[in-house]
DSSP file (Angstrom, degrees, kcal/mol; ACC not computed):
  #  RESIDUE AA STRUCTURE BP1 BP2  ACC     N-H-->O    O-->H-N    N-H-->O    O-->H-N    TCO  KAPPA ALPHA  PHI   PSI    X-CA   Y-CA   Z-CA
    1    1 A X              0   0    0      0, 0.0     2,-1.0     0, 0.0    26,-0.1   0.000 360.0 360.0 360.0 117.2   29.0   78.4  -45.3
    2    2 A X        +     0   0    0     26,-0.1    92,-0.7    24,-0.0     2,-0.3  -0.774 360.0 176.1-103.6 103.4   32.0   79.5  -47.3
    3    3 A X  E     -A   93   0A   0     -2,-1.0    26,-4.0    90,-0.1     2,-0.6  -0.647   9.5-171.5-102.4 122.9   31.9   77.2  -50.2
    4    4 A X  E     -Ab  92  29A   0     88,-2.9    88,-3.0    -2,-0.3     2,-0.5  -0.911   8.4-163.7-113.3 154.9   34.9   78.2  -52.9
    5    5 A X  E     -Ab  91  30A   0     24,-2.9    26,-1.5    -2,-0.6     2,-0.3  -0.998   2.6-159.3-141.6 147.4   35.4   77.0  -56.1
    6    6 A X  E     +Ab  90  31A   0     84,-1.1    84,-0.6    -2,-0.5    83,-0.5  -0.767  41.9  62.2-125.7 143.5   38.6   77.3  -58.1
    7    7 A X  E    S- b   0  32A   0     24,-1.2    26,-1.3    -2,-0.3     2,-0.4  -0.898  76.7 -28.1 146.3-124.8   39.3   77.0  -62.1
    8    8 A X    >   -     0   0    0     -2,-0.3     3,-3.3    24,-0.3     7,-0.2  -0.853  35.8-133.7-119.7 132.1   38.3   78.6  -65.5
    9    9 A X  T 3  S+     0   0    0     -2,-0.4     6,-0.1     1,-0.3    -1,-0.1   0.823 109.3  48.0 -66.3 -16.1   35.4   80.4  -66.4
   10   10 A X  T 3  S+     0   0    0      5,-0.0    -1,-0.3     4,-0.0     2,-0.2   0.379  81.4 103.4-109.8  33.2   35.4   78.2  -69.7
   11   11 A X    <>  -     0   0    0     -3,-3.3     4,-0.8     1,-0.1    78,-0.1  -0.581  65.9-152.5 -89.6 155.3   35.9   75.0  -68.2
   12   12 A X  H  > S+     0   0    0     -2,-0.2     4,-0.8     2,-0.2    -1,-0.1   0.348  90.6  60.6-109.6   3.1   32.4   73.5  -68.2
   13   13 A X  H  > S+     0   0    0      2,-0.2     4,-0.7     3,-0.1    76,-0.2   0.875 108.5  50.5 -88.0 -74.6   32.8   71.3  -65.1
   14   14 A X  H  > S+     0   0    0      2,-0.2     4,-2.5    74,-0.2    -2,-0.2   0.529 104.9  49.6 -34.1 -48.4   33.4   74.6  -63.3
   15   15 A X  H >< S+     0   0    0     -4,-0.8     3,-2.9    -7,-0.2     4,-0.4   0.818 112.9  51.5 -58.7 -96.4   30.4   76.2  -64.7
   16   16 A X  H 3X S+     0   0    0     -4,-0.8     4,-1.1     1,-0.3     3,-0.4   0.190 108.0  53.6   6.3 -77.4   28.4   72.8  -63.4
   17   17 A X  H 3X S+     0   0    0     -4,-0.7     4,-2.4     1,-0.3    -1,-0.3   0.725 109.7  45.1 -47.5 -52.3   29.9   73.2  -60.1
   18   18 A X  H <X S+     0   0    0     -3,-2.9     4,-3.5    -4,-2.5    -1,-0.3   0.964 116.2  42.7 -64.2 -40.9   28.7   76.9  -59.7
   19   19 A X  H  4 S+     0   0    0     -3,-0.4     4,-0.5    -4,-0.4    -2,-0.3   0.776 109.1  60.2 -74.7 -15.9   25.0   76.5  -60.9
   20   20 A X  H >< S+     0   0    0     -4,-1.1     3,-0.8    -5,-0.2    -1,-0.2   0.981 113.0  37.4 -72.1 -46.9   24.8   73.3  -58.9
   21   21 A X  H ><>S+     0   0    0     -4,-2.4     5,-2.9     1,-0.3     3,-1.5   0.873 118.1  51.5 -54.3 -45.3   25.6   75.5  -55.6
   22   22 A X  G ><5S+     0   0    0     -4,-3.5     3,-0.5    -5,-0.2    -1,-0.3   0.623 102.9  57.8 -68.2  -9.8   23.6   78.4  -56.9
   23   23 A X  G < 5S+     0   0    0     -3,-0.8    -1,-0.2    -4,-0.5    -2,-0.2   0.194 105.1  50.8-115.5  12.3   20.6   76.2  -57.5
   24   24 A X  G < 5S-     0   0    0     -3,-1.5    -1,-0.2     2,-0.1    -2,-0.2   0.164 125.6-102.3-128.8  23.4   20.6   75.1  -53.9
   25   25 A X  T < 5S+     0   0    0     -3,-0.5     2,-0.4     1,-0.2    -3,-0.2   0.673  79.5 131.0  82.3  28.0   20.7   78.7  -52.9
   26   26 A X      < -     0   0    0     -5,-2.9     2,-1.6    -6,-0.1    -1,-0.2  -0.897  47.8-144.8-105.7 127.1   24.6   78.8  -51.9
   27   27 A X        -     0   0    0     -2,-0.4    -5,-0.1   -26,-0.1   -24,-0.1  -0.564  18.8-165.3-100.1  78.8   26.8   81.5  -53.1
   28   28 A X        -     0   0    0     -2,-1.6     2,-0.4   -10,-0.2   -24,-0.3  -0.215  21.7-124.3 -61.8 150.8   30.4   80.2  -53.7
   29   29 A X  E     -b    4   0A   0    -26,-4.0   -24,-2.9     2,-0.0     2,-0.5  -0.690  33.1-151.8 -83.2 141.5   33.4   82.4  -54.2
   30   30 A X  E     -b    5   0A   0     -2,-0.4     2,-0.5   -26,-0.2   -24,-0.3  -0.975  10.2-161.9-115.4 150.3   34.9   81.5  -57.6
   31   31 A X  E     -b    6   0A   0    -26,-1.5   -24,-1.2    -2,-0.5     2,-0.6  -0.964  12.3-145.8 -97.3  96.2   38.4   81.9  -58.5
   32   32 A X  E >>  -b    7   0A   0     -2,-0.5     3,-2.8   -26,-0.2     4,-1.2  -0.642  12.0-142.6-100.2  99.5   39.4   81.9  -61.9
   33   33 A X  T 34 S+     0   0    0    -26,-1.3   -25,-0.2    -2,-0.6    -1,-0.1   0.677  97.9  62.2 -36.7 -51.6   43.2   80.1  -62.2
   34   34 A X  T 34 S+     0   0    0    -27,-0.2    -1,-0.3     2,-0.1     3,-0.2   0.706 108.8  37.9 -50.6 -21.3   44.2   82.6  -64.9
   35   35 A X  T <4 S+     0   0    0     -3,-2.8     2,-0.4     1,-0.3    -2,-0.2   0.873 135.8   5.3 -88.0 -64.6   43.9   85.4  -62.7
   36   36 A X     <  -     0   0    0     -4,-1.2    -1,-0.3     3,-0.0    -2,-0.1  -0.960  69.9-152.7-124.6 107.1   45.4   83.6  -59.3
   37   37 A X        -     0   0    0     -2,-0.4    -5,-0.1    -3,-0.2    -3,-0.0  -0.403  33.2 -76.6 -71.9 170.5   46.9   80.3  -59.0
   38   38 A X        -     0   0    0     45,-0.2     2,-0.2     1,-0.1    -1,-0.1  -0.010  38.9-132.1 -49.6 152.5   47.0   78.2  -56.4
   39   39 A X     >  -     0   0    0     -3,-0.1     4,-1.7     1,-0.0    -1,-0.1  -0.447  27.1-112.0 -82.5 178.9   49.3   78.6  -53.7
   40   40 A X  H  > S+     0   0    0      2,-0.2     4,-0.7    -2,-0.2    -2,-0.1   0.723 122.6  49.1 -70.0 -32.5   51.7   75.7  -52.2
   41   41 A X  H  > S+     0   0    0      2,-0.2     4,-2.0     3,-0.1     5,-0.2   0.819 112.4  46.0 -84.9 -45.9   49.2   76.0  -48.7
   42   42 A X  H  > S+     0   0    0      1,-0.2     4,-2.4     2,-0.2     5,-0.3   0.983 116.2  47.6 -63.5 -35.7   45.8   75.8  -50.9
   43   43 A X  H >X S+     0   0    0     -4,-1.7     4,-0.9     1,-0.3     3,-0.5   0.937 115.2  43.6 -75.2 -41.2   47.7   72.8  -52.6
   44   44 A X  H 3< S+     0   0    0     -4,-0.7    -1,-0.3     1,-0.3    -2,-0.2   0.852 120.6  45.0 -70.4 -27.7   48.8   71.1  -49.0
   45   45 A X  H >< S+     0   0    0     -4,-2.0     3,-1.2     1,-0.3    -1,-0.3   0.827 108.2  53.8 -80.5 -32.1   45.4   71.8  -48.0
   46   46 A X  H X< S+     0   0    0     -4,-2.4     3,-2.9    -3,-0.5    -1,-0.3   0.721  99.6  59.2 -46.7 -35.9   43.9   70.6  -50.8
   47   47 A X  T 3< S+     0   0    0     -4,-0.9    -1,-0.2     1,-0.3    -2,-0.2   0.278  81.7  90.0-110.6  14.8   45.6   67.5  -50.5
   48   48 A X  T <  S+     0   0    0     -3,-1.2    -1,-0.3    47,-0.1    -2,-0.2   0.710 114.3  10.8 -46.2 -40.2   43.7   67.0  -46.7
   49   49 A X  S <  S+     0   0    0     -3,-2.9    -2,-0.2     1,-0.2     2,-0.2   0.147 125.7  59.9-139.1  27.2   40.9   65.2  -48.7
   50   50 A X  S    S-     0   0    0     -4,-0.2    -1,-0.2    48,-0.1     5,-0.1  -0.744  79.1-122.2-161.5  95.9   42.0   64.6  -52.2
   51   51 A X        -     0   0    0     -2,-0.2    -2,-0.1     1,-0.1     3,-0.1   0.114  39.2-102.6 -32.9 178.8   45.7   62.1  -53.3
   52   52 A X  S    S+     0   0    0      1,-0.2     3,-0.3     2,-0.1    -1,-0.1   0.403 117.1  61.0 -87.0 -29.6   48.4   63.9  -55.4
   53   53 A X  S >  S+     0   0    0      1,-0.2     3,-0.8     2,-0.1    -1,-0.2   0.751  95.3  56.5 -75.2 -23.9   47.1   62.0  -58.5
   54   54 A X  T 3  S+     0   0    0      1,-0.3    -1,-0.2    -3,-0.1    -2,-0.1   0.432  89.4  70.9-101.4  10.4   44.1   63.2  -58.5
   55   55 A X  T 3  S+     0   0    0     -3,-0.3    32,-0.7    31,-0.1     2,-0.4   0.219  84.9  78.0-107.7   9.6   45.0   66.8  -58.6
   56   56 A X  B <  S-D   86   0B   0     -3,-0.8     2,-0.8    30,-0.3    30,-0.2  -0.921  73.3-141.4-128.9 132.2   46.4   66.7  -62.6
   57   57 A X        -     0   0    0     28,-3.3     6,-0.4    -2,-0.4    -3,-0.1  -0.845  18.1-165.5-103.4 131.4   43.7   66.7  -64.9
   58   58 A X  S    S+     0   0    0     -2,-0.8    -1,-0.1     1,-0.2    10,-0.1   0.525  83.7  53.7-103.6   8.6   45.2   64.0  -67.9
   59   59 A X  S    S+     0   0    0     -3,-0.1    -1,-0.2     4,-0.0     5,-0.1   0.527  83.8 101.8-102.9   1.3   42.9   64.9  -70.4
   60   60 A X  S    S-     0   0    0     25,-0.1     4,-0.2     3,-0.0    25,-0.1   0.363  80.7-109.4 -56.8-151.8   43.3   68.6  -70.5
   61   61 A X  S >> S+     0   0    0     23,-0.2     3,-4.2     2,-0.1     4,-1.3   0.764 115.1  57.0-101.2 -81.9   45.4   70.5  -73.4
   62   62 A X  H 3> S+     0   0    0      1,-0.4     4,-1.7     2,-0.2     5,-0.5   0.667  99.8  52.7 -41.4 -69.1   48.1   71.3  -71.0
   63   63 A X  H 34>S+     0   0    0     -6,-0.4     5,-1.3     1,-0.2    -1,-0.4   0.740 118.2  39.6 -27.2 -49.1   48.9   67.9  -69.9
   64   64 A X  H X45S+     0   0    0     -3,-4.2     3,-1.2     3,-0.2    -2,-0.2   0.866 107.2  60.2 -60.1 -52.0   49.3   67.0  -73.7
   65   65 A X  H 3<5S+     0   0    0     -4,-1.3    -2,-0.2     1,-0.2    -1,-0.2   0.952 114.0  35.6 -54.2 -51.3   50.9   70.0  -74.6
   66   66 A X  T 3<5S-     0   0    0     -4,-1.7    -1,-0.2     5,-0.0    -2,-0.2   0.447 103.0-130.7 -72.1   5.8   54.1   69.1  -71.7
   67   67 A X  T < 5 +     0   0    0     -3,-1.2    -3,-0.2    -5,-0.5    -4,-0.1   0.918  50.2 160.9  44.5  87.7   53.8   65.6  -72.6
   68   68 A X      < +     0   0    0     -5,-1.3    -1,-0.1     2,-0.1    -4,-0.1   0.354  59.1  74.6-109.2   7.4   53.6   64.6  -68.9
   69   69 A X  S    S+     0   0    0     -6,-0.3    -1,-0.1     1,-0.1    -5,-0.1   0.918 105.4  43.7 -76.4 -38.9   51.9   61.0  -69.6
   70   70 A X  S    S+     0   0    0      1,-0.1     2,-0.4     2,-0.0    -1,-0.1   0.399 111.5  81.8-101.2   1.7   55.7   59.9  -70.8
   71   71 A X  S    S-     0   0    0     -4,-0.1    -1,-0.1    -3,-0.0    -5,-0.0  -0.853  70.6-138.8-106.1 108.9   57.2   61.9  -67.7
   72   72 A X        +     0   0    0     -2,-0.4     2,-0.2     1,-0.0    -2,-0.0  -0.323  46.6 138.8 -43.0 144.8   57.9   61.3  -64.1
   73   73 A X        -     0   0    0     -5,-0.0     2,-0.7     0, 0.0     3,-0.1  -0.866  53.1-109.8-178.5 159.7   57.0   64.1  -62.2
   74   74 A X    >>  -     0   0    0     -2,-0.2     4,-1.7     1,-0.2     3,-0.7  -0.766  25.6-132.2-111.1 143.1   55.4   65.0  -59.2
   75   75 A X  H >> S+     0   0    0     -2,-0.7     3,-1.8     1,-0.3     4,-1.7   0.913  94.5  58.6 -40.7 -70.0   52.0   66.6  -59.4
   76   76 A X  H 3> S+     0   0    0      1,-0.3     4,-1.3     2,-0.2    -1,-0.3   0.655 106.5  46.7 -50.9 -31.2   52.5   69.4  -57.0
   77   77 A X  H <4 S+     0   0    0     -3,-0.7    -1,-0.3     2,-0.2    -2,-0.2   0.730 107.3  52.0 -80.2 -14.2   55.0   70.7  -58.6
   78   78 A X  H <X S+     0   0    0     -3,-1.8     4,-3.8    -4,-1.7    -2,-0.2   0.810 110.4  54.1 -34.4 -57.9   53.7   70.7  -62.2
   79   79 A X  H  < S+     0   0    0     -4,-1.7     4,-0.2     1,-0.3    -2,-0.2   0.999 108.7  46.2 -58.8 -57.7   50.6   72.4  -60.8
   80   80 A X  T  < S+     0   0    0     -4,-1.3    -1,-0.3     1,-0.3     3,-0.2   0.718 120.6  41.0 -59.6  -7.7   52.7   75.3  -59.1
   81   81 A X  T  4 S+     0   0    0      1,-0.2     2,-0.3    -5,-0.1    -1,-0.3   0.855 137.4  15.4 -87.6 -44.7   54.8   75.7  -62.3
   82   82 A X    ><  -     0   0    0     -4,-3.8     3,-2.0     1,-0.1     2,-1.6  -0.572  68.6-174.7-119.7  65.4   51.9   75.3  -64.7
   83   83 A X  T 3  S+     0   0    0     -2,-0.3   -45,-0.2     1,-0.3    -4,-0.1   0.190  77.2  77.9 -87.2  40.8   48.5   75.8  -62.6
   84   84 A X  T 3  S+     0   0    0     -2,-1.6    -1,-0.3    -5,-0.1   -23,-0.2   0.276  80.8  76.1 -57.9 -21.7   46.2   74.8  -66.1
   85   85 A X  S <  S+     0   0    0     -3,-2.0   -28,-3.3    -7,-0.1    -2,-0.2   0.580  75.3 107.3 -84.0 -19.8   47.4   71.3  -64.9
   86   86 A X  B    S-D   56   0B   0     -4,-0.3     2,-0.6   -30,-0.2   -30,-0.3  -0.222  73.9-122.9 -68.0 135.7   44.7   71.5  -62.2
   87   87 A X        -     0   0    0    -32,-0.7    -1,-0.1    13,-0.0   -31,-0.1  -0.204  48.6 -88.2 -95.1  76.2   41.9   69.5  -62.4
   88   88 A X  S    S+     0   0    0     -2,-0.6    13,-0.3    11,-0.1   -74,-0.2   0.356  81.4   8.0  -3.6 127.2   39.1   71.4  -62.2
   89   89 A X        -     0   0    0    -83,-0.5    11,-0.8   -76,-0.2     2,-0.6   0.400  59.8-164.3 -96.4 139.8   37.0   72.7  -60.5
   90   90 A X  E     -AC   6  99A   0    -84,-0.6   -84,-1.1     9,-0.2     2,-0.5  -0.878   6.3-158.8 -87.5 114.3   38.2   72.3  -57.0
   91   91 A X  E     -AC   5  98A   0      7,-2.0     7,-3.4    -2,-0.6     2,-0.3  -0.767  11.3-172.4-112.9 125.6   35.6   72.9  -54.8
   92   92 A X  E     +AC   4  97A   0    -88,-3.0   -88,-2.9    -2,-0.5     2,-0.3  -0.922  19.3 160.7-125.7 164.4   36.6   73.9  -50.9
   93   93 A X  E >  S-AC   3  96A   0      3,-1.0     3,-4.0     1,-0.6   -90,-0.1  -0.837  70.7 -42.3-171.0 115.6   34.6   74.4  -47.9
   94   94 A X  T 3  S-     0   0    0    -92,-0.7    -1,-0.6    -2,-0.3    15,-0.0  -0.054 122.1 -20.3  40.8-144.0   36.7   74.1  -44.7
   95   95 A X  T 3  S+     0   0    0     -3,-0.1     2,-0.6     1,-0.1    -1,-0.2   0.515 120.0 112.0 -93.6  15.6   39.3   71.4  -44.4
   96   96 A X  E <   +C   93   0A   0     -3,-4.0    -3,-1.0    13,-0.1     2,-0.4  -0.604  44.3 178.7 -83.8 122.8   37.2   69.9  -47.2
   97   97 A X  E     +C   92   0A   0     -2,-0.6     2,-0.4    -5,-0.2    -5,-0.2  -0.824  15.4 178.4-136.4 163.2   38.0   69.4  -50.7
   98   98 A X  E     -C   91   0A   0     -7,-3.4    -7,-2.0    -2,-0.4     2,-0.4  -0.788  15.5-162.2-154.8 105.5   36.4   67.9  -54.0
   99   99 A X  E     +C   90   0A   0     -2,-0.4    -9,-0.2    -9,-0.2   -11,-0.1  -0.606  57.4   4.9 -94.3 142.5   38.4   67.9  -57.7
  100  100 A X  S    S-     0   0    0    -11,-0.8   -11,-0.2    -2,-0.4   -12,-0.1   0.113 112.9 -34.1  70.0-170.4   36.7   67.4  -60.8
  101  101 A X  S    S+     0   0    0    -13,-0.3    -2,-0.1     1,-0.1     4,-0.0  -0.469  72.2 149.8 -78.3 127.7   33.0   67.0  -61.4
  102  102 A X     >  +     0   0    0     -4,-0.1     4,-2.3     1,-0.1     5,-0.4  -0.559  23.1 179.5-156.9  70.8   31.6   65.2  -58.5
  103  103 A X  H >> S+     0   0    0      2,-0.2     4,-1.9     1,-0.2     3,-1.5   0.842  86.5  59.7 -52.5 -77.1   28.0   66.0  -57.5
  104  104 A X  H 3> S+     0   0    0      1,-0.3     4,-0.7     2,-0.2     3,-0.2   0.744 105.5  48.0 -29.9 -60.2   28.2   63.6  -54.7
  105  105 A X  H >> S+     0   0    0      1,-0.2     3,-1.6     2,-0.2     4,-1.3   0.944 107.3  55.9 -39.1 -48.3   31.0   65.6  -53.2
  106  106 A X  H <X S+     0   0    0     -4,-2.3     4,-0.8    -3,-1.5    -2,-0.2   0.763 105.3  52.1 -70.4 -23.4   29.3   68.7  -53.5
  107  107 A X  H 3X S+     0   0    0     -4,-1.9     4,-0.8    -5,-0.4    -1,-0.3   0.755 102.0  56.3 -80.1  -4.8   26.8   67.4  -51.7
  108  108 A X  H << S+     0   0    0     -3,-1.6     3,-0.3    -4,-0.7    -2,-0.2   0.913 107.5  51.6 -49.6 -72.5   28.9   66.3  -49.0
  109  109 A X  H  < S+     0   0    0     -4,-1.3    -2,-0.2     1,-0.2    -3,-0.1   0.613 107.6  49.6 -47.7 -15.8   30.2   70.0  -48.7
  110  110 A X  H  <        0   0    0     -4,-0.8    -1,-0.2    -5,-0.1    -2,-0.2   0.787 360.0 360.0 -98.2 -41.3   26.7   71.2  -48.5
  111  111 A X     <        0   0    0     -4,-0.8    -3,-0.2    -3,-0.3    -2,-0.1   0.337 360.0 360.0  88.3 360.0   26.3   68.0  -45.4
């Protein structure tokens, strides 16, 4: 099973996300958003199993820092400008995808 997970190694959902996988004896790749952001195909792909809303995290810094609560704008392009905007962790496995702390998704990916 090639389980990934996407976001910042000092996000603390993210850590969750990995020790939940590791503690059922799965070894996810992680991908740390400061090194490589998303592309425009992870985003489309992403966005197989997951709305366009759900893909902004609106408590983060970043979100506050652009003001984006008091701007239209469309997610997907926010993320690819700013990809801190994500909400994290995004957990993929195949055409499958699961944002923000969700054990019940991750157990989904695991079937």
């Amino acid at each position: 099973m090639n389980i990934q997970v996407i976001g910042t190694k000092k996000c603390k959902n993210t850590q969750k996300a990995l020790r939940f996988f590791k503690e059922r004896g799965e070894k996810p790749h992680f991908r740390d958003l400061n090194e490589k952001p998303v592309s425009s195909g992870e985003i489309n792909n992403i966005l197989r199993s997951v709305s366009p809303e759900d893909l902004i995290d609106r408590e983060g810094k970043m979100y506050e820092k652009m003001n984006l609560e008091y701007i239209n704008h469309n997610p997907v392009e926010k993320i690819l400008q700013e990809p801190l905007l994500l909400n994290t962790p995004v957990v993929r496995c195949g055409n499958l995808s699961v944002v923000g702390h969700d054990p019940e998704g991750w157990k989904k990916i695991l079937g």
